[in-house]
BAMARLO-109433 format. One record per residue (C-alpha): residue in one letter; residue number from 1; z, y, x. Coordinates in nm, 4 decimals, padded with zeros to 6 digits, always signed. Each point is the difference from the previous one (the first is absolute). Example, Ala and Ser with C-alpha at 12.3 -4.5 7.8 and 13.67 -1.06 7.14 Angstrom:
BAMARLO-109433
@residuo:A; num:1; Z:+00.7800; Y:-00.4500; X:+01.2300
@residuo:S; num:2; Z:-00.0660; Y:+00.3440; X:+00.1370
This chain:
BAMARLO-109433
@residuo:X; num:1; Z:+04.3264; Y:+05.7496; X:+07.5435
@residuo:X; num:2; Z:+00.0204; Y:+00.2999; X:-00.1864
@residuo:X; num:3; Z:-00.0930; Y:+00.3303; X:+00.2305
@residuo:X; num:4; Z:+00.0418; Y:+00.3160; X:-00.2131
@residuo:X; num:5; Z:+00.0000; Y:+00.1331; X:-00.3322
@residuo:X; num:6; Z:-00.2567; Y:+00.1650; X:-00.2421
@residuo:X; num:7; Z:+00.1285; Y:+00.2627; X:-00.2082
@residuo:X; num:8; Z:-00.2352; Y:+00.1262; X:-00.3071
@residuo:X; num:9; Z:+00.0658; Y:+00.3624; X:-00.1483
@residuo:X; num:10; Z:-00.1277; Y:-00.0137; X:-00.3520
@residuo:X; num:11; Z:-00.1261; Y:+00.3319; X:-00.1253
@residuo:X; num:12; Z:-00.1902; Y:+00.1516; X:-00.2478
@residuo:X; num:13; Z:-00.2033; Y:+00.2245; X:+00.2513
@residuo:X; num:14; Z:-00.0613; Y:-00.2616; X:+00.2888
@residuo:X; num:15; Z:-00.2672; Y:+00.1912; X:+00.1501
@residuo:X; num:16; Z:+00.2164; Y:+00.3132; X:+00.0538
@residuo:X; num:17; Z:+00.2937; Y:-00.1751; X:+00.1006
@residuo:X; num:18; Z:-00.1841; Y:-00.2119; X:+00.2842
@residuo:X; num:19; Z:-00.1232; Y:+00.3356; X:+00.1291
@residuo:X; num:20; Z:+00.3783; Y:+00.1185; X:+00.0013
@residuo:X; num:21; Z:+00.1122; Y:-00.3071; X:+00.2049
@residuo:X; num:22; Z:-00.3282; Y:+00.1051; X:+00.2340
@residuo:X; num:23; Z:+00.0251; Y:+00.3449; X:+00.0474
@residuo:X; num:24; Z:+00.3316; Y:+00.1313; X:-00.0602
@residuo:X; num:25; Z:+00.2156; Y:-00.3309; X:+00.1246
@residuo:X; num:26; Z:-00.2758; Y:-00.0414; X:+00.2608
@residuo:X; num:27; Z:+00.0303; Y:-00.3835; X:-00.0105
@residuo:X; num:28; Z:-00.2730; Y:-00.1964; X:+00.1509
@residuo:X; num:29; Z:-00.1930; Y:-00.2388; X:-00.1743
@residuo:X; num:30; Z:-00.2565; Y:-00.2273; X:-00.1128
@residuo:X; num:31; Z:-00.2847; Y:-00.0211; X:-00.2558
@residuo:X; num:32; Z:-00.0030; Y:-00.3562; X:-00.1317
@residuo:X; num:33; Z:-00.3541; Y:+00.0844; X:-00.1875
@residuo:X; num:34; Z:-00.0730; Y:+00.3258; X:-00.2658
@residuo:X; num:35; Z:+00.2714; Y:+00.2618; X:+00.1072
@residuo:X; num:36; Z:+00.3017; Y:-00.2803; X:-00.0999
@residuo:X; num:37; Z:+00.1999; Y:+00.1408; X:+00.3061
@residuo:X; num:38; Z:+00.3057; Y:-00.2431; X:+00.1043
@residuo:X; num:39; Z:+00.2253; Y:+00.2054; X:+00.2843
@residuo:X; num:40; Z:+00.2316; Y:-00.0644; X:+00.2790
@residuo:X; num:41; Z:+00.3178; Y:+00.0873; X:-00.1141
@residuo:X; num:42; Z:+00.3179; Y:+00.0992; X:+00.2250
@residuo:X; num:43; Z:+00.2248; Y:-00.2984; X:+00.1204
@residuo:X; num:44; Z:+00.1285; Y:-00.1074; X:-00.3494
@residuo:X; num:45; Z:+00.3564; Y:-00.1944; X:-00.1593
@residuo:X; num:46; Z:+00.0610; Y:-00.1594; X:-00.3416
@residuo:X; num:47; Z:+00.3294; Y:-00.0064; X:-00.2166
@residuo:X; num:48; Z:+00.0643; Y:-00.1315; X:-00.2501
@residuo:X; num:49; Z:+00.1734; Y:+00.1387; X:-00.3205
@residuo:X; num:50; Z:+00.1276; Y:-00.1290; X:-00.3143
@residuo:X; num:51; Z:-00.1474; Y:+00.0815; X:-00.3147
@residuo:X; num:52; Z:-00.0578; Y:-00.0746; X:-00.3200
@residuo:X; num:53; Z:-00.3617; Y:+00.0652; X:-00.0062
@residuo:X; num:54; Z:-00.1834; Y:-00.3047; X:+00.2374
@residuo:X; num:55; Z:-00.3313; Y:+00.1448; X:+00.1416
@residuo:X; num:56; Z:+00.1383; Y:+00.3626; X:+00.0140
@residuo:X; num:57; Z:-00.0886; Y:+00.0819; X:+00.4300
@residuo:X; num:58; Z:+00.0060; Y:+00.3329; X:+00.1194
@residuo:X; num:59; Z:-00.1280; Y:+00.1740; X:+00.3773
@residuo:X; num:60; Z:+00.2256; Y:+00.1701; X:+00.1990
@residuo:X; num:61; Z:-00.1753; Y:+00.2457; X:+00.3005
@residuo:X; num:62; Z:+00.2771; Y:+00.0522; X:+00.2523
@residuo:X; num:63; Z:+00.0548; Y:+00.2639; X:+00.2545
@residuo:X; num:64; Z:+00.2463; Y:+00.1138; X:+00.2778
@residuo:X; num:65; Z:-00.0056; Y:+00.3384; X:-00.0822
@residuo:X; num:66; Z:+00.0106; Y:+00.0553; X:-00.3892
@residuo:X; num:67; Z:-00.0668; Y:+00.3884; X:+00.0054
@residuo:X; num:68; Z:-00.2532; Y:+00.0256; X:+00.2847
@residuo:X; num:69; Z:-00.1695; Y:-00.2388; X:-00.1994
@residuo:X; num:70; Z:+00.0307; Y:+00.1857; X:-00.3057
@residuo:X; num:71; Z:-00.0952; Y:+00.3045; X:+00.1858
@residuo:X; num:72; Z:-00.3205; Y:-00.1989; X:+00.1492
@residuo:X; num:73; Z:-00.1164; Y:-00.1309; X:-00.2775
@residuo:X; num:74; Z:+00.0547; Y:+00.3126; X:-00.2458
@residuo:X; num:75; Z:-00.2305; Y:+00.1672; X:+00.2864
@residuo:X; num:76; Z:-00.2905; Y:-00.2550; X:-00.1271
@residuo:X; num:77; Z:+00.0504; Y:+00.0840; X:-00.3570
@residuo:X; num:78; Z:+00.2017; Y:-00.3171; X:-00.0849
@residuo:X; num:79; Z:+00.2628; Y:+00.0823; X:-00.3160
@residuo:X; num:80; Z:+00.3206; Y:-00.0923; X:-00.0187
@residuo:X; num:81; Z:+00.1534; Y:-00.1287; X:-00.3794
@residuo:X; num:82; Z:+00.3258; Y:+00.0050; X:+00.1137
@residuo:X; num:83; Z:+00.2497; Y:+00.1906; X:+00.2501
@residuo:X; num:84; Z:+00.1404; Y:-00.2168; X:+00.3061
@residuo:X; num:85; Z:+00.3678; Y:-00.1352; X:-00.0993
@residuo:X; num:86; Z:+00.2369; Y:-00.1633; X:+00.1575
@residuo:X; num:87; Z:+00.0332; Y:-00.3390; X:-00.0805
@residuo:X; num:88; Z:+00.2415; Y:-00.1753; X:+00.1777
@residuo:X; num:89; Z:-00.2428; Y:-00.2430; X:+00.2031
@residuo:X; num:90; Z:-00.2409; Y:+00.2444; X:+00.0535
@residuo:X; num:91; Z:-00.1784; Y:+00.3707; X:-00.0885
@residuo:X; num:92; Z:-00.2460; Y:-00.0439; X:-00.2692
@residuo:X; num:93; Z:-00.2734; Y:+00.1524; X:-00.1452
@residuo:X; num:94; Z:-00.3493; Y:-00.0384; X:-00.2142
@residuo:X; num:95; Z:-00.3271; Y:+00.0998; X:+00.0758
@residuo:X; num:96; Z:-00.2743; Y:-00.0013; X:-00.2312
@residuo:X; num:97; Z:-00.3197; Y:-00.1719; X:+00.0180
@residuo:X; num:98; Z:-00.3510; Y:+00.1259; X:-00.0643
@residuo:X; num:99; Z:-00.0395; Y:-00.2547; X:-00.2965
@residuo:X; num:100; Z:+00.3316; Y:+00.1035; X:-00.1868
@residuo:X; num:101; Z:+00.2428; Y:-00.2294; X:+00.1929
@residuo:X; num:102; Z:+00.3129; Y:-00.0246; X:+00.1934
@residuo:X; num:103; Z:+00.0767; Y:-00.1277; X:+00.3443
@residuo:X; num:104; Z:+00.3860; Y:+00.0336; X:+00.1242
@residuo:X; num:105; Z:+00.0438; Y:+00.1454; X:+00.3439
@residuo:X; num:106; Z:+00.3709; Y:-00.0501; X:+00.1822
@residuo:X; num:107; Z:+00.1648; Y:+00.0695; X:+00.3520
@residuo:X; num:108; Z:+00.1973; Y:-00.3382; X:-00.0411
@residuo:X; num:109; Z:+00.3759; Y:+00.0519; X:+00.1037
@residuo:X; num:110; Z:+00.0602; Y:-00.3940; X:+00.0610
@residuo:X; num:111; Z:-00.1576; Y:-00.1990; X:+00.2757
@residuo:X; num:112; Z:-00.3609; Y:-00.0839; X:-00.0539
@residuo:X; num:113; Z:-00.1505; Y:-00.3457; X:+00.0617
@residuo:X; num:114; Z:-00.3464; Y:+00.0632; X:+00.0538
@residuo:X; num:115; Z:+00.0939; Y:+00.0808; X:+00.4268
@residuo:X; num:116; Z:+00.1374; Y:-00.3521; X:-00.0036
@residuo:X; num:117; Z:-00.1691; Y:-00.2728; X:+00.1884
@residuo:X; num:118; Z:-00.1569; Y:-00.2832; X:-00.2104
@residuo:X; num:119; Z:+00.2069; Y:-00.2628; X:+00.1986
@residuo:X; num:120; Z:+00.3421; Y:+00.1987; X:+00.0030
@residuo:X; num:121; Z:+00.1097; Y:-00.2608; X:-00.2585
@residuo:X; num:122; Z:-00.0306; Y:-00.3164; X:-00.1857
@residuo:X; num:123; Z:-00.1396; Y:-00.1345; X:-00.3088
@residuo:X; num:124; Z:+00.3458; Y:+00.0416; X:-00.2282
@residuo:X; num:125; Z:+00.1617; Y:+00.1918; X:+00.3123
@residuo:X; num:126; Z:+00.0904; Y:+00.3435; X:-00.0029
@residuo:X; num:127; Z:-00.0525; Y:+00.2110; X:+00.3515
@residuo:X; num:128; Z:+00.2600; Y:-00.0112; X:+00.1822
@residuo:X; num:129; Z:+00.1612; Y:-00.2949; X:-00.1380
């Protein structure tokens, strides 16, 4: 049975950018062999959007407490492409990464899935139902 997911951050800098998610995220990790550090991410969730562009993925960080975070992370030297705004299901903003990309970073607004319980529904069911 399937037991968690593998994200993969393509960059053109991956060196500098698996420092960032070391030292200024702080997350933990593991060496699988020759530096190729694979972390421990934050309980995660996957939607799904339409679009006309199959294979287009994106990360989302998310946050309680959009402009402490800000304020944290600006305190490590992290840069910001983009103010917060208001976006209906959520504040957003973009932070830039050491090797030239972007990672989104939102206080969602809606209910979030990753504190549900892996048996609070069914195949086909949704909670609550």
């Amino acid at each position: 049975m399937i037991n968690g997911a593998h994200v993969v951050v393509f960059s053109r800098d991956a060196e500098a950018d698996r420092a960032f998610f070391r030292d200024v995220l702080g997350y933990p990790h593991v060496d699988a062999g020759g530096g190729w550090l694979i972390f421990r991410l934050p309980p995660a969730e996957v939607a799904v959007h339409p679009s006309d562009e199959p294979g287009a993925h994106e990360l989302f960080l998310m946050c309680d407490d959009i402009a402490s975070t800000v304020a944290e992370l600006e305190s490590r030297g992290v840069e910001f492409s983009r103010p917060v705004t208001e976006e209906g299901w959520g504040l957003l903003t973009t932070l830039r990464l050491p090797g030239g990309g972007e990672l989104r970073l939102y206080e969602p607004r809606h209910e979030v899935a990753h504190s549900l319980r892996a048996d609070s529904a069914t195949p086909g069911e949704q909670p609550g139902e």
